[in-house]
N, C-alpha and C positions, 0 to 999 in steps of 0.2 A: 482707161482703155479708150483707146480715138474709134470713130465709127468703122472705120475702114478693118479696122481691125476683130471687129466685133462682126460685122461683115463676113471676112474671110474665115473666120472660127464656125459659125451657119453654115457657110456655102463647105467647107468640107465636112461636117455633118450631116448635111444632107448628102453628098458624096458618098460616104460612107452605109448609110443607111435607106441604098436606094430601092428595097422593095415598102419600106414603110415607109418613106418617099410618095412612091407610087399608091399605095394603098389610101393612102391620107388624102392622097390630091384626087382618086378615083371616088373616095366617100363625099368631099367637099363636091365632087361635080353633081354626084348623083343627089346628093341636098340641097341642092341649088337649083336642080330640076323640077324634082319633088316638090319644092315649093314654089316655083313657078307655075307649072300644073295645075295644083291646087287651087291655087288663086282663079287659074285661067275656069276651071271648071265651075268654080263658084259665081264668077260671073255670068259666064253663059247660062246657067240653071236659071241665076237671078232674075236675066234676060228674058227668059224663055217664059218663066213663070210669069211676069209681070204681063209678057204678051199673049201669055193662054189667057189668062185674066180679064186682062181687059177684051180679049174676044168672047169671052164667056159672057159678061157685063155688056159689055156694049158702048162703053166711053171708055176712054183713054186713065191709065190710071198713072199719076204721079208718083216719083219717088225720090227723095232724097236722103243722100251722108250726110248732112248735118241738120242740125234741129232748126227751124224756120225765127227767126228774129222781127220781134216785134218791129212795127214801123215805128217813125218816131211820133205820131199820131195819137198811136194805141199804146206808147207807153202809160202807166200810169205815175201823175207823179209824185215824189218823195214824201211830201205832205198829207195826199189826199190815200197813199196807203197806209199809213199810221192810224 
């Protein structure tokens, strides 16, 4: 079967089954919301928290997504960890 054809087999299936059409592509939006939201809220709390914090404290508090990588300094090396 060529694409085109596999295509138009879809597109009048969907034709056919236009409220589960609809239904499908309403679930898909509202999940797509839903976790955009989510994220957005998590961040801002993150935010928020980190800045009541360091007002609490009284100096600025860092924070990072990934774990801090040694310099190349403070690696130690191959030999001298065995």
């Amino acid at each position: 079967m060529s694409f085109l054809m596999i295509l138009r087999i879809a597109l009048k299936a969907l034709n056919r089954n236009k409220m589960r059409t609809a239904l499908t592509m309403l679930g898909m939006i509202i999940g797509v919301a839903a976790v955009i939201t989510m994220v957005a809220l998590g961040t801002g709390a993150s935010g928020a928290i980190v800045f009541l914090l360091a007002a609490l404290a009284g100096m600025a508090l860092n924070r990072t997504l990934t774990p801090r990588r040694a310099a190349p300094e403070e690696r130690i090396p191959p030999a001298a960890a065995s």
